[in-house]
Biotite code that builds the C-alpha atoms (Angstrom):
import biotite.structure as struc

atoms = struc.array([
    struc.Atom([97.321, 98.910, 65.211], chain_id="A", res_id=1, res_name="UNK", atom_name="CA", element="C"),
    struc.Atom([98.197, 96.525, 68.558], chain_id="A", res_id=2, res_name="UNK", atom_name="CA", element="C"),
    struc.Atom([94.972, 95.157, 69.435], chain_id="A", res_id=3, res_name="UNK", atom_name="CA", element="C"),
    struc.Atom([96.256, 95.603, 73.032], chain_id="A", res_id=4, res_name="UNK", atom_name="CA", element="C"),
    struc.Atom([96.847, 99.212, 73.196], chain_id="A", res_id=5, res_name="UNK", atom_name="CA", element="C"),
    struc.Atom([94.069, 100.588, 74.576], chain_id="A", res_id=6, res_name="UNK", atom_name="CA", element="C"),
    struc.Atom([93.237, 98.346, 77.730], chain_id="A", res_id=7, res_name="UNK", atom_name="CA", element="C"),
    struc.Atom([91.443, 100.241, 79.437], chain_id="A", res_id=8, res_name="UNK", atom_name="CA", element="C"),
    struc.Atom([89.308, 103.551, 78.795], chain_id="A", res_id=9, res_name="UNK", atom_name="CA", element="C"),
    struc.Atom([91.568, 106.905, 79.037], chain_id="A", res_id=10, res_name="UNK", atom_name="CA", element="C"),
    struc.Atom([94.775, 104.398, 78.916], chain_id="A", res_id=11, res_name="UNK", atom_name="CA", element="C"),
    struc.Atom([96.955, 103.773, 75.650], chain_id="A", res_id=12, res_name="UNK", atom_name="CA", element="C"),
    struc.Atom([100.377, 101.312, 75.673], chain_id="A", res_id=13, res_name="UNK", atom_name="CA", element="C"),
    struc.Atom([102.004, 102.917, 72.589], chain_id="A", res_id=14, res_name="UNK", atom_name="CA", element="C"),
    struc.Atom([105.723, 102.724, 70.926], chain_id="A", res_id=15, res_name="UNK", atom_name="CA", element="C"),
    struc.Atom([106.934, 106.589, 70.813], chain_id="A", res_id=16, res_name="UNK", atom_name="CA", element="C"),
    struc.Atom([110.181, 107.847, 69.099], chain_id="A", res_id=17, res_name="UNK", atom_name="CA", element="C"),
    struc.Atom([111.762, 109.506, 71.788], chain_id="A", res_id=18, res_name="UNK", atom_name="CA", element="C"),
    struc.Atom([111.385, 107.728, 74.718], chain_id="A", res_id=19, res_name="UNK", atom_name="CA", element="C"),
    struc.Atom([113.608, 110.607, 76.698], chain_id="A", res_id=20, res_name="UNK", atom_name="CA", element="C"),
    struc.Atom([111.088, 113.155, 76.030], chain_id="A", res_id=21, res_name="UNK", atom_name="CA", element="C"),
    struc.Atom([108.475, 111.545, 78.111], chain_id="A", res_id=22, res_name="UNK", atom_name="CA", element="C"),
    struc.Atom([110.023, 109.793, 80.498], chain_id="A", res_id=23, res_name="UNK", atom_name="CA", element="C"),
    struc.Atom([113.385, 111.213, 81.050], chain_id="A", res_id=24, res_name="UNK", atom_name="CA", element="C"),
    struc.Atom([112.533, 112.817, 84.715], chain_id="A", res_id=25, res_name="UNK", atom_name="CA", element="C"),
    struc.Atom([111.055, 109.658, 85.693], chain_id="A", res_id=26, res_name="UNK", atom_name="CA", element="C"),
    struc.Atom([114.259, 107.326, 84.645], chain_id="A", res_id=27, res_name="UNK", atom_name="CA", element="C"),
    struc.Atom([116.967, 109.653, 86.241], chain_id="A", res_id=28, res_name="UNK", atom_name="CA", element="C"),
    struc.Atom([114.691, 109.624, 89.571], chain_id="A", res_id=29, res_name="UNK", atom_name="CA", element="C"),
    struc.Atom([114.513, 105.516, 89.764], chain_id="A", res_id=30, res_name="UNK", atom_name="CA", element="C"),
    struc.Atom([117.903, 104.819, 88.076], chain_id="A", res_id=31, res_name="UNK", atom_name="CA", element="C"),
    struc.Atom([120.433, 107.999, 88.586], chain_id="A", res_id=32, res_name="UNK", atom_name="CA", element="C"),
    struc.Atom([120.714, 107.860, 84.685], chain_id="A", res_id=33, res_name="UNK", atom_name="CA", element="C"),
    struc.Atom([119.328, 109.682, 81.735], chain_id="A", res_id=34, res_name="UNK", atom_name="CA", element="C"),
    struc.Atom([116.935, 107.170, 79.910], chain_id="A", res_id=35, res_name="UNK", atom_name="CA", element="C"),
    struc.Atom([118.291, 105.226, 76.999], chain_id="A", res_id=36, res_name="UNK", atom_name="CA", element="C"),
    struc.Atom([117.821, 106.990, 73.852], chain_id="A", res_id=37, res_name="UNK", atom_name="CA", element="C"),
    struc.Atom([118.175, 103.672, 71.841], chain_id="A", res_id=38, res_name="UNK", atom_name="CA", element="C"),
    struc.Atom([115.822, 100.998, 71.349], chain_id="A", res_id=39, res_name="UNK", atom_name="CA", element="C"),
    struc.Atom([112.191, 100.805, 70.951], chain_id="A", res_id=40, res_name="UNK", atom_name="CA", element="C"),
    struc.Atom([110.052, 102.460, 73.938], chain_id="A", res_id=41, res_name="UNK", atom_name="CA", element="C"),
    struc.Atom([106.761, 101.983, 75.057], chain_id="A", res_id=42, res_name="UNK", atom_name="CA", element="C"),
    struc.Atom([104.813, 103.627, 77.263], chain_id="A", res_id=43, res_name="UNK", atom_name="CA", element="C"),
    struc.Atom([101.883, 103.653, 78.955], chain_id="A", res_id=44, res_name="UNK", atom_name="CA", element="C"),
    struc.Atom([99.850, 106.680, 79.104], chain_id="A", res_id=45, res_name="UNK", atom_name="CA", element="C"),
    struc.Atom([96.719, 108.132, 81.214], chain_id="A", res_id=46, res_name="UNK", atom_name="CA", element="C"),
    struc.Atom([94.766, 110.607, 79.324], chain_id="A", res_id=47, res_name="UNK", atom_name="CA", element="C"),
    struc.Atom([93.643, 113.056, 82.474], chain_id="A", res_id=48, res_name="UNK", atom_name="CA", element="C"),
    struc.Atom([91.706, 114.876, 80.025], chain_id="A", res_id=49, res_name="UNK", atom_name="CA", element="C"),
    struc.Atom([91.939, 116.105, 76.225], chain_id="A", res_id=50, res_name="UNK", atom_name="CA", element="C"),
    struc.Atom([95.130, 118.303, 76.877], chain_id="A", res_id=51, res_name="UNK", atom_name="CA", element="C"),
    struc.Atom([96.697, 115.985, 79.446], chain_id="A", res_id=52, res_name="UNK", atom_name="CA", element="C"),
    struc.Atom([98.479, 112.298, 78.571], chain_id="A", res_id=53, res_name="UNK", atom_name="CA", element="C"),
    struc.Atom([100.373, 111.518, 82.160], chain_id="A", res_id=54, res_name="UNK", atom_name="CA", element="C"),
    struc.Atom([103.132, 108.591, 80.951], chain_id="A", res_id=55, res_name="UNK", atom_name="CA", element="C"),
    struc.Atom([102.185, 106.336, 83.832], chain_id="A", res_id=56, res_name="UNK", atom_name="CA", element="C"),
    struc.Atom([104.673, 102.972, 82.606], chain_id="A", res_id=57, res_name="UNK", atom_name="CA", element="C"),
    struc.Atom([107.816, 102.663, 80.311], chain_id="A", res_id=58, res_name="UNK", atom_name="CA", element="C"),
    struc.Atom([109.926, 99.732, 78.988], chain_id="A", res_id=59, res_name="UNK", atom_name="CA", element="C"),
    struc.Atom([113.073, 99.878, 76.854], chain_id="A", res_id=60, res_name="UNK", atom_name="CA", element="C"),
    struc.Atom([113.058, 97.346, 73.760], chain_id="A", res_id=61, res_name="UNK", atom_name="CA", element="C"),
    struc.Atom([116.194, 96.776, 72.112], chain_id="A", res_id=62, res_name="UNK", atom_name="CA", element="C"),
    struc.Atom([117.215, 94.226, 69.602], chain_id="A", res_id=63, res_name="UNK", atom_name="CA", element="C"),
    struc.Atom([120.457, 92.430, 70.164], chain_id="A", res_id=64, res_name="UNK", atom_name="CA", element="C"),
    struc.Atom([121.144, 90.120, 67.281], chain_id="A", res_id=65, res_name="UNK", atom_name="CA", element="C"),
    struc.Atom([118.197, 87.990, 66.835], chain_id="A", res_id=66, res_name="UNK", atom_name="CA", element="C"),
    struc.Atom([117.037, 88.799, 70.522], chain_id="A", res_id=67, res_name="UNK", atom_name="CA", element="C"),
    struc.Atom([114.911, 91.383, 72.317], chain_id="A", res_id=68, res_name="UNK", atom_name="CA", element="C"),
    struc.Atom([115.988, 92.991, 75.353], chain_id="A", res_id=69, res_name="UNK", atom_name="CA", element="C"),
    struc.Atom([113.498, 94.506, 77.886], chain_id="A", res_id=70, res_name="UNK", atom_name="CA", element="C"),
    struc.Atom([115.215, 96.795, 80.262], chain_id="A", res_id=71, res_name="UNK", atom_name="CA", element="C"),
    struc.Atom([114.984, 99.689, 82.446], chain_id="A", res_id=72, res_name="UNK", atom_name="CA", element="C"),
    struc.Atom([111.129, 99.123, 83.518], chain_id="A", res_id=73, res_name="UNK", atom_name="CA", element="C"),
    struc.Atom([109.456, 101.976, 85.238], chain_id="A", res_id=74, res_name="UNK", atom_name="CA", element="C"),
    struc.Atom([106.182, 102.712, 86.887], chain_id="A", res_id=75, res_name="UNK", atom_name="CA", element="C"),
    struc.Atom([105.161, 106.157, 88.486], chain_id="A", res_id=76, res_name="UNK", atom_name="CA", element="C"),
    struc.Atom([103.362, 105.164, 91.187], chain_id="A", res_id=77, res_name="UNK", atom_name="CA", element="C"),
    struc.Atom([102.282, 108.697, 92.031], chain_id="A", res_id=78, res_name="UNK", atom_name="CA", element="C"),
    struc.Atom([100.663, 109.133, 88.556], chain_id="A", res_id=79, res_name="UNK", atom_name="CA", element="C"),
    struc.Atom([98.662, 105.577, 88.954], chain_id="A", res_id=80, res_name="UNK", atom_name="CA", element="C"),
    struc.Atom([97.689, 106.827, 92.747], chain_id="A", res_id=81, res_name="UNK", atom_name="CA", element="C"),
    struc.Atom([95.958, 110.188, 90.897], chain_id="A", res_id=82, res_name="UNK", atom_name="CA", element="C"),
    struc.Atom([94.163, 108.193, 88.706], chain_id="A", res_id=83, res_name="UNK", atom_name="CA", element="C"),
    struc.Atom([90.156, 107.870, 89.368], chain_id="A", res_id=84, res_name="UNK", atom_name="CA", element="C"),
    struc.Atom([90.183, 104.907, 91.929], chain_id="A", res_id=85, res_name="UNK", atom_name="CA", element="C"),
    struc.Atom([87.984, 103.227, 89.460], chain_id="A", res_id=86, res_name="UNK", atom_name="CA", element="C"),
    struc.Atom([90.525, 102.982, 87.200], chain_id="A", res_id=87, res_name="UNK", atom_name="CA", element="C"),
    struc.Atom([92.911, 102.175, 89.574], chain_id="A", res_id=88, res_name="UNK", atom_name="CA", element="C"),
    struc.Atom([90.458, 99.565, 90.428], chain_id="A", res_id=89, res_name="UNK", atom_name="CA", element="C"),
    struc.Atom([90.472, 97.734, 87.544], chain_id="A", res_id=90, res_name="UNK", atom_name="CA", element="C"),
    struc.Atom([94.093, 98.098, 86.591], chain_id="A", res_id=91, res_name="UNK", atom_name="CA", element="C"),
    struc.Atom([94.470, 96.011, 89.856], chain_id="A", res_id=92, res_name="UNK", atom_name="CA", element="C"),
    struc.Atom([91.908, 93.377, 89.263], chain_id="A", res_id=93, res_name="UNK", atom_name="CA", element="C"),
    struc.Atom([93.547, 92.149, 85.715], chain_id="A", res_id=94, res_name="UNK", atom_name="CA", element="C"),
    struc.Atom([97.089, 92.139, 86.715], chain_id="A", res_id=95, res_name="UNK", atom_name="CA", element="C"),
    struc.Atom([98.429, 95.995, 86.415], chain_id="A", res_id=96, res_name="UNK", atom_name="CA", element="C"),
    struc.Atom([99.771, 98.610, 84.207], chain_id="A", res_id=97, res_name="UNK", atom_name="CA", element="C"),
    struc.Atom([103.342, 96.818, 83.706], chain_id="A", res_id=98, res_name="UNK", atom_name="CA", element="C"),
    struc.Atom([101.517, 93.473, 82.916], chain_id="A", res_id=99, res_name="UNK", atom_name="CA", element="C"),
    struc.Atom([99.738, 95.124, 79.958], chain_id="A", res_id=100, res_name="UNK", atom_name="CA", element="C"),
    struc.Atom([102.623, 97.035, 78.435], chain_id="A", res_id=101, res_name="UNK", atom_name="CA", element="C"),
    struc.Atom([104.638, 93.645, 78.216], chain_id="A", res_id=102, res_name="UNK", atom_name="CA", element="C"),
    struc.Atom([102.095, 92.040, 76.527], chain_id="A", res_id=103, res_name="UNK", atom_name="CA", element="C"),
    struc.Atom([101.746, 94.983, 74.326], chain_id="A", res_id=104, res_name="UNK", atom_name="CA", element="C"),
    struc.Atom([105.291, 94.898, 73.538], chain_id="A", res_id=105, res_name="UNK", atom_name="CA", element="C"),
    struc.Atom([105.533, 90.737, 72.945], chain_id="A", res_id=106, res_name="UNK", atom_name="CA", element="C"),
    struc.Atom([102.790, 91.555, 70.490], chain_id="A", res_id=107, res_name="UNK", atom_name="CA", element="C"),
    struc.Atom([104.630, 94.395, 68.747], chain_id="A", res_id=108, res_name="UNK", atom_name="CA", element="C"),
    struc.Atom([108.067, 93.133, 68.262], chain_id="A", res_id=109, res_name="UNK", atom_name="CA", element="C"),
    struc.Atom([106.707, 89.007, 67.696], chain_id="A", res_id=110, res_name="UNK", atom_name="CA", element="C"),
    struc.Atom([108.186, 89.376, 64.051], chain_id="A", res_id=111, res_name="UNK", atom_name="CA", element="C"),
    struc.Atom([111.392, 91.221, 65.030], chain_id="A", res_id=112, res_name="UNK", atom_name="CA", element="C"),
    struc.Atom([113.191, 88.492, 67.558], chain_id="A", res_id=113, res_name="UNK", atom_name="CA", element="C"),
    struc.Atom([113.670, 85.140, 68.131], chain_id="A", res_id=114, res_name="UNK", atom_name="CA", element="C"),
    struc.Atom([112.729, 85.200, 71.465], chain_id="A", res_id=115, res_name="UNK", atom_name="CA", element="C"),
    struc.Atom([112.661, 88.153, 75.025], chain_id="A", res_id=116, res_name="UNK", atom_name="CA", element="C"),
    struc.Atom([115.295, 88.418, 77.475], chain_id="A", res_id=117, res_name="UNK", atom_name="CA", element="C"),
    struc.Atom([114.581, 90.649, 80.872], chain_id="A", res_id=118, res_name="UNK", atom_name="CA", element="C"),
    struc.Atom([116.375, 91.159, 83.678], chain_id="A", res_id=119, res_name="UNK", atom_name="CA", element="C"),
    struc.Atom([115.383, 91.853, 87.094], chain_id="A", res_id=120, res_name="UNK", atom_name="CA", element="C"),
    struc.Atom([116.161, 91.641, 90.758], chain_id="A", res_id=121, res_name="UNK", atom_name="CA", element="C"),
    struc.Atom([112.996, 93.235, 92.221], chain_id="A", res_id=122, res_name="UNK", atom_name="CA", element="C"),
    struc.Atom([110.677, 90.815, 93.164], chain_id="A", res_id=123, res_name="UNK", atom_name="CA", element="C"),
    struc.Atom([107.129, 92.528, 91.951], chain_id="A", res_id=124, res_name="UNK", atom_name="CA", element="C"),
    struc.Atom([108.471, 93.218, 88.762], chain_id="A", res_id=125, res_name="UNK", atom_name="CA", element="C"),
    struc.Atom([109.612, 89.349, 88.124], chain_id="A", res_id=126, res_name="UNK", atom_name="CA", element="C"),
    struc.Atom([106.111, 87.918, 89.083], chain_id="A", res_id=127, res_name="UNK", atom_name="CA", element="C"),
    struc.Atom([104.272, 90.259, 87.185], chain_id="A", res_id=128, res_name="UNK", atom_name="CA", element="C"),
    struc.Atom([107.222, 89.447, 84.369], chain_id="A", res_id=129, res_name="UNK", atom_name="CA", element="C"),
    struc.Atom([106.092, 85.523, 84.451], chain_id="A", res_id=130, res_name="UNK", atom_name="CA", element="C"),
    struc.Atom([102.339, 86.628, 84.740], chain_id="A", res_id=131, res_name="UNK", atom_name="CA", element="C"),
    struc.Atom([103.152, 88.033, 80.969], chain_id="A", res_id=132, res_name="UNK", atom_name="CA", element="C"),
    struc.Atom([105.021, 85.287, 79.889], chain_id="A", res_id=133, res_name="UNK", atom_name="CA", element="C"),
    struc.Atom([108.606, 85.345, 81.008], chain_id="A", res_id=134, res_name="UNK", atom_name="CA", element="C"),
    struc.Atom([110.284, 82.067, 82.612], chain_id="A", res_id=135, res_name="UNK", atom_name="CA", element="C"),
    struc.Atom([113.095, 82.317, 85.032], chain_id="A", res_id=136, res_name="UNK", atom_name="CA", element="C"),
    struc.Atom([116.309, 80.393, 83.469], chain_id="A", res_id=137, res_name="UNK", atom_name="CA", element="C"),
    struc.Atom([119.489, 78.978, 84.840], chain_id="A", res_id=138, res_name="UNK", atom_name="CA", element="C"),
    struc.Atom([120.873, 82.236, 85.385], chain_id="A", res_id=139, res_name="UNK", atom_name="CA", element="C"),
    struc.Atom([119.972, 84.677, 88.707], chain_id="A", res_id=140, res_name="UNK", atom_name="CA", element="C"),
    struc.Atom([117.774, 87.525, 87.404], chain_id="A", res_id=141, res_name="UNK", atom_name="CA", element="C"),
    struc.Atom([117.694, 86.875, 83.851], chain_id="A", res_id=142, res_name="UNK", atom_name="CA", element="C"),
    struc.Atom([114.464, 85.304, 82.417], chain_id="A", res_id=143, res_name="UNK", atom_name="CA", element="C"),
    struc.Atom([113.441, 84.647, 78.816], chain_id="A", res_id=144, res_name="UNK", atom_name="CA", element="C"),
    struc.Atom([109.934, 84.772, 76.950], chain_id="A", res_id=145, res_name="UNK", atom_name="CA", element="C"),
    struc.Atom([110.090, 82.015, 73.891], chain_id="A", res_id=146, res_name="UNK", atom_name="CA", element="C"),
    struc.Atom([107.127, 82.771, 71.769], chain_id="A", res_id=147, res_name="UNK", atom_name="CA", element="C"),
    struc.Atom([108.739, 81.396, 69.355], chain_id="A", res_id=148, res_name="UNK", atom_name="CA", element="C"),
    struc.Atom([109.287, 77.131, 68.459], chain_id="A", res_id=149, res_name="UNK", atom_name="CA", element="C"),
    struc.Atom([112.930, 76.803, 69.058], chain_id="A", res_id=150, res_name="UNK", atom_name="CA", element="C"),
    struc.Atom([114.897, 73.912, 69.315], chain_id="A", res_id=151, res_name="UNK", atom_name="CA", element="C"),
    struc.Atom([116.149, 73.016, 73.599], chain_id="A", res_id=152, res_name="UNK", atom_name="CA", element="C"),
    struc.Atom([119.721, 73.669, 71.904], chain_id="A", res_id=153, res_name="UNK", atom_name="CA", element="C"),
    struc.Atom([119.048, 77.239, 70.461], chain_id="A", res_id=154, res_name="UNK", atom_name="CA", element="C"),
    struc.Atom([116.993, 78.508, 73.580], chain_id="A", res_id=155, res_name="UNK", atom_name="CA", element="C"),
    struc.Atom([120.317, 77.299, 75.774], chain_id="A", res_id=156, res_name="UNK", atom_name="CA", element="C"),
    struc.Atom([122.358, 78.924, 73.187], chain_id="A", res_id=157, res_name="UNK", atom_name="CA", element="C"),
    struc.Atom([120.114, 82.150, 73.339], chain_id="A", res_id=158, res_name="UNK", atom_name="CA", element="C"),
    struc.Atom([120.301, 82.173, 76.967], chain_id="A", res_id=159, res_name="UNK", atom_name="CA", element="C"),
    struc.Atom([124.308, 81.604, 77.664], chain_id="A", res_id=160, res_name="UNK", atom_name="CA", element="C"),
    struc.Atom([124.419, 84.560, 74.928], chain_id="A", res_id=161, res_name="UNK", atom_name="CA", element="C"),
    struc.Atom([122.490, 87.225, 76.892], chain_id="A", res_id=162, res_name="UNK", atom_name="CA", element="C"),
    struc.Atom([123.443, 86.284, 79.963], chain_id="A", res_id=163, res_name="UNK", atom_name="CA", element="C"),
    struc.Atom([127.501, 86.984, 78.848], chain_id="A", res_id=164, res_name="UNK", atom_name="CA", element="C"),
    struc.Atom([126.166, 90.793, 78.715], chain_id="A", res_id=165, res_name="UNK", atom_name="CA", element="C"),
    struc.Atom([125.495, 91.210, 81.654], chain_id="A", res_id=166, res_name="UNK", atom_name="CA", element="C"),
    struc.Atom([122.265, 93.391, 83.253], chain_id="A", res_id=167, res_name="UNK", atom_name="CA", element="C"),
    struc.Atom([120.716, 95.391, 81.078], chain_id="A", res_id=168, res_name="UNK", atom_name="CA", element="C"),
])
C-alpha cells in the first residue's frame, strides 16, 4: 500500500481501473471530452459517510516509452466546498488536494518511468505542480519531475521527446 494514500481522515488518493466510471461527468464538464479510458487514474476521494465516497481530484497517468505523462487534472471544487470546513481547513494549510494526489502518484509509478512530464497553462495548477516536484523546462507549459539520476543529455533528450507530442 502507498504510504501516502490516506492524508487525511475520511480522504483516500487511490489508483482505480476505470477512471470513466468515477469521474466521467466531471471531465466532460471541465474539458468538453469524455475522460481518457487509458492510462493509470488516480483519484482522490471524500468518504461523506460509510455509503458515500465523493471523487473530489483525478489525474491521468500514462506511460509513453520510458516516460510518464500526467494529464487531464481535475478538481471539483463544489465537492471540496461540502466538505466539513475542518477538513477543508487542513487540506489548505499543507498545500491541497491536487498537491497530495501528485505525490501519491510520483510514489506509485517511481519504478515504472524514467522520469514525469505535465503539461499545463493554468497558473494554480503549475505552482502547486512545482510544490510536488515538477520543474518548468525550456518549453512553454511543459514541465518535468526527474526523480530519477539521469545524465543532463538524457533529461534534454527526454524533454525534446515529449514536447514533439504536443499537450496532453
Amino acid at each position: 500500500m502507498n504510504p501516502l494514500s490516506h492524508p487525511f481522515e475520511n480522504i483516500l488518493i487511490t489508483t482505480v481501473d476505470d477512471g470513466p466510471f468515477f469521474i466521467d461527468e466531471l471531465f466532460q464538464r471541465v474539458f468538453a471530452d469524455p475522460a481518457p479510458s487509458y492510462g493509470n487514474s488516480v483519484i482522490c476521494f471524500y468518504r461523506k459517510n460509510r455509503h458515500q465516497f465523493i471523487p473530489l481530484c483525478y489525474v491521468n497517468f500514462t506511460l509513453y516509452d520510458e516516460v510518464m505523462l500526467a494529464g487531464g487534472a481535475i478538481t471539483d471544487a463544489f465537492a471540496f466546498r461540502n466538505m466539513p470546513q475542518s477538513l477543508i481547513s487542513d487540506v489548505k494549510k499543507v498545500g491541497g488536494i491536487y498537491l497530495h494526489v501528485l505525490k501519491f502518484s510520483f510514489h506509485q509509478f517511481r519504478n515504472d518511468c524514467e522520469a514525469y512530464f505535465g503539461y499545463t497553462a493554468n497558473k494554480l495548477s503549475l505552482e502547486v505542480a512545482i510544490k510536488a516536484g515538477f520543474a518548468p523546462t525550456k518549453y512553454e507549459h511543459l514541465v518535468a519531475n526527474f526523480h530519477k539520476p539521469l545524465a543532463p543529455e538524457r533529461k534534454s533528450f527526454l524533454i525534446d521527446k515529449v514536447h514533439a507530442i504536443g499537450p496532453f
